[in-house]
C-alpha positions in Angstrom: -224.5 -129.4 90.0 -224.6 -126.1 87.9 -227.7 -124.8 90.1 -225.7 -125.8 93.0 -222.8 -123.5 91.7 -224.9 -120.6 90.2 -226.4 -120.4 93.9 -222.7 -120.6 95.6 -221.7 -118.1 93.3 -225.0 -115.9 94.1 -224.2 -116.1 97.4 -220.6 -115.2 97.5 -221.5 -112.1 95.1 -223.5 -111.1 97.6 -221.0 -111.1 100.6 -218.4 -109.6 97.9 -220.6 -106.4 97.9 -220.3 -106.0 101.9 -216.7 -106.3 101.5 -215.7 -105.8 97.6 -211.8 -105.5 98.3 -211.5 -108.8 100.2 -209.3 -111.0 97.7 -210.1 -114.4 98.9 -213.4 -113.6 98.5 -212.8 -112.4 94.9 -210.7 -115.3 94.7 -213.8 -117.7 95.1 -216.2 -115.9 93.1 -213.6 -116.0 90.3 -213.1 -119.7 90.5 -216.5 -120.4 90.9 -218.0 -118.5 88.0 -215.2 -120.0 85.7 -216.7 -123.3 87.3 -220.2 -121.8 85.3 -218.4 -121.4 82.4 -219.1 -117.3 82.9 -215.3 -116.6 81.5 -216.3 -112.7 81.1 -217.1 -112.6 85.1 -214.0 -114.6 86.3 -212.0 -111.9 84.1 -213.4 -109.4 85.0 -212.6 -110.3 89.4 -209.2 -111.5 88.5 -208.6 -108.2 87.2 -209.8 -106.5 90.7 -207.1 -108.8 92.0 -204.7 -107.2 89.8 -205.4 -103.9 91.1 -205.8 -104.6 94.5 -202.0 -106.1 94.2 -203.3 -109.1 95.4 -203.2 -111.7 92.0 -200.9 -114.9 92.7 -199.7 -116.8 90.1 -202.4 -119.1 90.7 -204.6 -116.3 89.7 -202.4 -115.4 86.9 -202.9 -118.7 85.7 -206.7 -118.9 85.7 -207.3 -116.1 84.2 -205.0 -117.0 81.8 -207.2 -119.8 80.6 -209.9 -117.7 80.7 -208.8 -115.8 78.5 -207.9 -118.4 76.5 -211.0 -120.1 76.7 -213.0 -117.0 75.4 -211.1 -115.9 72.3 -207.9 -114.1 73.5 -205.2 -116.7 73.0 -202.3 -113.4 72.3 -203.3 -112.1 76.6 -202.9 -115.7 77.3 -199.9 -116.5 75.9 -198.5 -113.1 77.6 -199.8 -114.0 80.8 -198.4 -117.6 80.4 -195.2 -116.5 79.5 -194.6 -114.0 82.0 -195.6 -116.9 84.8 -193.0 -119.2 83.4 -190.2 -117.3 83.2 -191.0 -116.6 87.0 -191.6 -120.5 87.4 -188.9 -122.3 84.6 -189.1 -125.3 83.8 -192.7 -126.0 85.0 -194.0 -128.3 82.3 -197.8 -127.3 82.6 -197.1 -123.8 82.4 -195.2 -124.6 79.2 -197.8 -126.4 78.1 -200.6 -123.8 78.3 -198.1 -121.3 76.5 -197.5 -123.7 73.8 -201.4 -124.0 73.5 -202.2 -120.3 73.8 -199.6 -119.5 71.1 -200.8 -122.6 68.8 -204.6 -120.8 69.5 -203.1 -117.1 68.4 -201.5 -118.9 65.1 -198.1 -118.6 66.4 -197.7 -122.6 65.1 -194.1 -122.0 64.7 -193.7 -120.7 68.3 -195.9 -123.5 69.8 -193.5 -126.4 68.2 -190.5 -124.3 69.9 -191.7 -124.8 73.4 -193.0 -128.8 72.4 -189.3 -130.1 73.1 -188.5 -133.4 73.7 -188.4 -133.4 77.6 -192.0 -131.8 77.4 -193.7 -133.9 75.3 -192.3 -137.2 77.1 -193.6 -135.4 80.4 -197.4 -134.8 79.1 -199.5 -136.5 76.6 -201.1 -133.6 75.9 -198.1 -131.7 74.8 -197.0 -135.0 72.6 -200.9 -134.6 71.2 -200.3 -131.4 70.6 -196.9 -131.5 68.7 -198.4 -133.8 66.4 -201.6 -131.8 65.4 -199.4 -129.0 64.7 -197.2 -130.5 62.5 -199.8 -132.4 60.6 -201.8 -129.2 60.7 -198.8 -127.5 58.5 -198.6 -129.9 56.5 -195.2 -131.3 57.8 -197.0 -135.1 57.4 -193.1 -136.6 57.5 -192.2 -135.2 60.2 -195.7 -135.3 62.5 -195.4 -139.4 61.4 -191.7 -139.5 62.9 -192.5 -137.7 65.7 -196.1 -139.7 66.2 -194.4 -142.7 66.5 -191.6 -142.0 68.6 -194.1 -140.8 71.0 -196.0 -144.4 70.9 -194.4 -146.3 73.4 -194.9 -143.8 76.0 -198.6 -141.8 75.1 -199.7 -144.7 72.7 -202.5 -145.3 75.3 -203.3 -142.0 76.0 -207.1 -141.6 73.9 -207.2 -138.0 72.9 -203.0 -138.4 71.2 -203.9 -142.0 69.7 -207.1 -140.6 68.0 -204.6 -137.4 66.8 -202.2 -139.9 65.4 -205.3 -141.8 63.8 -206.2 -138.8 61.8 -202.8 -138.3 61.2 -201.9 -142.5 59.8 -205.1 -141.9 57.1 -203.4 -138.7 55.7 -200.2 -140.8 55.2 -202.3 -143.8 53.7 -201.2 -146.4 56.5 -204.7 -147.8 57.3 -203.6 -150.6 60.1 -202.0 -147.5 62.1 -205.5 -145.7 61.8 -207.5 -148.0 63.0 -205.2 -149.4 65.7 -204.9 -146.2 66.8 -208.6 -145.1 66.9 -209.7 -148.3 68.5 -207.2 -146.7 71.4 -209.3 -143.2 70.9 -212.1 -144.7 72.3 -215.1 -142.1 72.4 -212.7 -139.3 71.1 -214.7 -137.5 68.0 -211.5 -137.4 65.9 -211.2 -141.4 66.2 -214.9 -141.8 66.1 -214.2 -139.9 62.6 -211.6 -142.2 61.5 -213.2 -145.6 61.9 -216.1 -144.1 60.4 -213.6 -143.5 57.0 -212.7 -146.5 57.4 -215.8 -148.5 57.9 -216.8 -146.3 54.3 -213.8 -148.0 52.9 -215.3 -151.2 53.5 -218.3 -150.5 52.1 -220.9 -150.0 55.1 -221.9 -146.5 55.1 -224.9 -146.9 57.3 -222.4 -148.4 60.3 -219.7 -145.2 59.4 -223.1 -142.4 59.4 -223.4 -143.8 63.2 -219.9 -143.2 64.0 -219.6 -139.6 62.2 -222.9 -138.7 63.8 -221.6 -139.5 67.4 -218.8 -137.5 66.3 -220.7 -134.3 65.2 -223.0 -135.0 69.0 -219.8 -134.2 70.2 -217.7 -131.8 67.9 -220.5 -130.3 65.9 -218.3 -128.2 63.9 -215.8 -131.3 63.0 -215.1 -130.9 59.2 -214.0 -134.5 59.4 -217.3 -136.0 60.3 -219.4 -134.0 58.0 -217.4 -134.8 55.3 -217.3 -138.3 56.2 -221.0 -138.2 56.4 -221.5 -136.4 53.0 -220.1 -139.1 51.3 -222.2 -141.7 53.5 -224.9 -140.1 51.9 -223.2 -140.5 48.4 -222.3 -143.9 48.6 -226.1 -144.5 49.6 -227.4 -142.5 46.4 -228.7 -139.3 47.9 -226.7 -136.7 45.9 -228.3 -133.7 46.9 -227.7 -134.1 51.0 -224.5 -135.2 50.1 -223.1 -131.9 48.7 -225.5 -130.3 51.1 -223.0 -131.9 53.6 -219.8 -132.0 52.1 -220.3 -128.2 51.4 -220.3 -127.6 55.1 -217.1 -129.6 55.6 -215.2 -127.9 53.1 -216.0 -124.4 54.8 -215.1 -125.3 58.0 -211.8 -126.9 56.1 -211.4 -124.0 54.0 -208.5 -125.5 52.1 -209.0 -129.3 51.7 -208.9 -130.0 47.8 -210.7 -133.1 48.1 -213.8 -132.3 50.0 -214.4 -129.3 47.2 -213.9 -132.0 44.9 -216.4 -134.5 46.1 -218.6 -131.5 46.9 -218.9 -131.1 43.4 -219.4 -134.3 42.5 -221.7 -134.9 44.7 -223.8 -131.5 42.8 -222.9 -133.2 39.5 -224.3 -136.3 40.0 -227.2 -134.5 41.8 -227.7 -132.6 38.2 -227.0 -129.2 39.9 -224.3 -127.9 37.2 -224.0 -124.6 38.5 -223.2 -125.8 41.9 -220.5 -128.6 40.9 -219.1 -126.0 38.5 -218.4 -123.5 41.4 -217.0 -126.3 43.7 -214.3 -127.4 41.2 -213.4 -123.9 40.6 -212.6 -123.3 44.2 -210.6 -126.3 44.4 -208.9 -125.6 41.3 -208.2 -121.3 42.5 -207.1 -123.0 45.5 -204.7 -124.9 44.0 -204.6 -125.6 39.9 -201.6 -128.0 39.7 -203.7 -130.5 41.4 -205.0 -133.1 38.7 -208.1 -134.0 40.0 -209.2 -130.7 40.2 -208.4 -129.3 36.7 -210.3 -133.0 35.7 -213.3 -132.8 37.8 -213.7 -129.3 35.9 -213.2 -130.9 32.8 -216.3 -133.0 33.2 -218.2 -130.4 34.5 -217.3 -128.4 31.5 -218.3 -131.4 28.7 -221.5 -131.8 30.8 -222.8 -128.0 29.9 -221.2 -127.9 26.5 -218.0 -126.6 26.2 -216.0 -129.3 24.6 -212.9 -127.8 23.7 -212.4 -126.5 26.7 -213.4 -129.4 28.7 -210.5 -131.5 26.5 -207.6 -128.8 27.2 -208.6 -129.2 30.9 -208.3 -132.9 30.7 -205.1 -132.4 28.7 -203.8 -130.3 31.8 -204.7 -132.6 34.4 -203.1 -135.6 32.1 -200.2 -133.3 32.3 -200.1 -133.2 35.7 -201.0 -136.6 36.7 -201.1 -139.1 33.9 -203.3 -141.6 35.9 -205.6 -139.1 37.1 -209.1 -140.6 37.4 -211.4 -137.6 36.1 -209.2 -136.7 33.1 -209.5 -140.2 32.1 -213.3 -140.1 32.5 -213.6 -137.6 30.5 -212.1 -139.0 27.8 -214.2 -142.0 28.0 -217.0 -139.5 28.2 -215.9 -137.6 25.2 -215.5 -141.1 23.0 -218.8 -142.7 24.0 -221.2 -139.4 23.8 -219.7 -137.9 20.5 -219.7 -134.4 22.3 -223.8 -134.3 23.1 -223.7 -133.2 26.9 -227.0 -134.8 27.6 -225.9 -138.3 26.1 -222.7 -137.8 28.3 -225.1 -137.3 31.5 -226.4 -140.3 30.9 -223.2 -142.4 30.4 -222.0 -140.7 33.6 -224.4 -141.5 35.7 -224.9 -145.3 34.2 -220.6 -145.4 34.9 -221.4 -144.3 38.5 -223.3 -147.2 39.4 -221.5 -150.2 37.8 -218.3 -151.9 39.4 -215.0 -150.8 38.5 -213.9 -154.4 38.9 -214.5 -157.8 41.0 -214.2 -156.1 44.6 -217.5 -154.4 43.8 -216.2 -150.8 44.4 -217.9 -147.6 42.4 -217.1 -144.7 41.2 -218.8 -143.3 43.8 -216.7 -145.2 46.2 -213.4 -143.5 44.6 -214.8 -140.3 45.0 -214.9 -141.1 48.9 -211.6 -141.9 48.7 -210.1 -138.6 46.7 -212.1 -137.0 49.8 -210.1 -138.0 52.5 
């Protein structure tokens, strides 16, 4: 099919050069060479259009999502706008300059355009209201708005596997999975039932499902993480921070994937590495418990006792049931302040049941990730 297409294209170039004003020919070289995925060409003859006088709104709109499609959401959004004011109330149009602005980090004038008759007309624009306000961290709001959109888009894979993603960040697992059985082959619900299947114990069946979601969303933070802490669960530290490090940069901001990151490099024996982790999750934000604890074990582990206890203090502070505060104090009781001893203990603790279901500690570190 693309040989097929590179050959039209090659063809109609070449009558465009006997006649290089003619716009319907420009017209089909455009659409066929955004057909190859050659965004920079189909630009580049919608914009002969535009100086021959001859672009329709059609046009407009194409090379609108070219644009779009090859890094310049802010002309997109301009060229969207200026074609629905001249077509109001035209819900795709909407749409696209809801998507365009939500591309250009205009969040806030994306949700504007995602009004209620829009989202009830198109999945897509439901989908996308949902992302966004999960994406700001509005997790009340994206939940309401999720489910009131169920009855209608509930069906709809690539909105059901949003609201999975969504249902795990507000802890309501039967949503999640109901919802990414609906997903189907989506990557993002592909991602979910893998964290869930890791929740029940089987990481080899959840690597499968966040592999197939990397096949098709390589850069999916999700999966990686997810199959970071397959690897952890299975005992192979080191490829688990390896991995977990990669989904926390494409995050950028996700506390727990830092956090488990740098377990993953403690129990590996890499200090240095787990150290640096847990200080980016703590400078990214150091009123989260778990963050100012992890550091505190990382800190017993090469030594510094004292300060390792005032971290463990803060984090108590903060969160009296926090997990890695405790552990440290468990840590500081059993290995009398000798960092090597404490190692040991930690690693021994790692392995052994935290009560009759069988889970690790390794198993809630997975679960701090998500």
């Amino acid at each position: 099919m693309q040989a097929e297409t590179e050959t039209r294209l090659g063809r109609l170039l070449s009558y465009l050069g006997h006649d290089p004003d003619n716009p319907n020919l420009l017209r089909d070289c455009a659409a066929a060479a955004m057909e190859l995925g050659d965004l920079a060409k189909a630009k580049e003859l919608f914009a002969r259009l535009r100086d021959l006088g001859e672009l329709t709104d059609a046009d407009s709109n194409l090379w609108a999502i070219a644009a779009m499609q090859s890094g310049e959401p802010e002309l997109a959004a301009e060229t969207f706008a200026g074609l629905l004011e001249r077509n109001p109330g035209n819900h795709g149009l909407a749409f696209n300059l809801a998507w365009a602005k939500a591309l250009a980090g205009d969040n806030e004038g994306a949700l504007a355009l995602l009004d209620e008759e829009l989202t009830e007309a198109l999945p897509q624009a439901a989908q996308l209201e949902v992302h966004l306000l999960h994406a700001s961290g509005e997790f009340e709001k994206a939940e309401q708005r999720a489910r009131a959109h169920l009855e209608l888009h509930g069906d709809y894979p690539p909105f059901a596997a949003a609201v999975s993603v969504l249902a795990l960040d507000v802890e309501d697992e039967a949503l999640a999975r109901a919802m990414a059985e609906k997903g189907g082959g989506h990557p993002d619900a592909l991602t979910t039932l893998g964290t869930l299947t890791l929740g029940d114990q089987q990481p080899e069946e959840a690597r499968a499902m966040f592999e197939q979601a990397l096949a098709l969303t390589p850069n999916s933070p999700r999966a990686w993480v997810g199959l970071g802490l397959a690897d952890l669960l299975q005992g192979n530290a080191a490829t688990a921070g390896e991995r977990l490090d990669k989904g926390a940069e494409i995050f950028g901001d996700h506390l727990g994937s830092w956090i488990a990151a740098g377990w993953a490099w403690l129990i590996a024996r890499d200090l240095p590495n787990a150290r640096a982790r847990f200080e980016q999750a703590v400078a990214l934000d150091g009123t989260f418990a778990e963050a100012q604890g992890s550091l505190a074990v990382a800190e017993l582990l090469t030594g510094h006792r004292e300060e390792a206890e005032r971290r463990a203090e803060v984090a108590l502070r903060l969160d009296r049931h926090c997990f890695s505060a405790a552990f440290v104090q468990i840590l500081l009781s059993a290995a009398d302040g000798n960092p090597e001893r404490a190692q040991r203990i930690m690693e021994m603790a790692l392995k052994q049941p935290l009560g009759a279901d069988g889970r690790t500690i390794a198993d809630a570190i997975a679960r701090m990730a998500r």
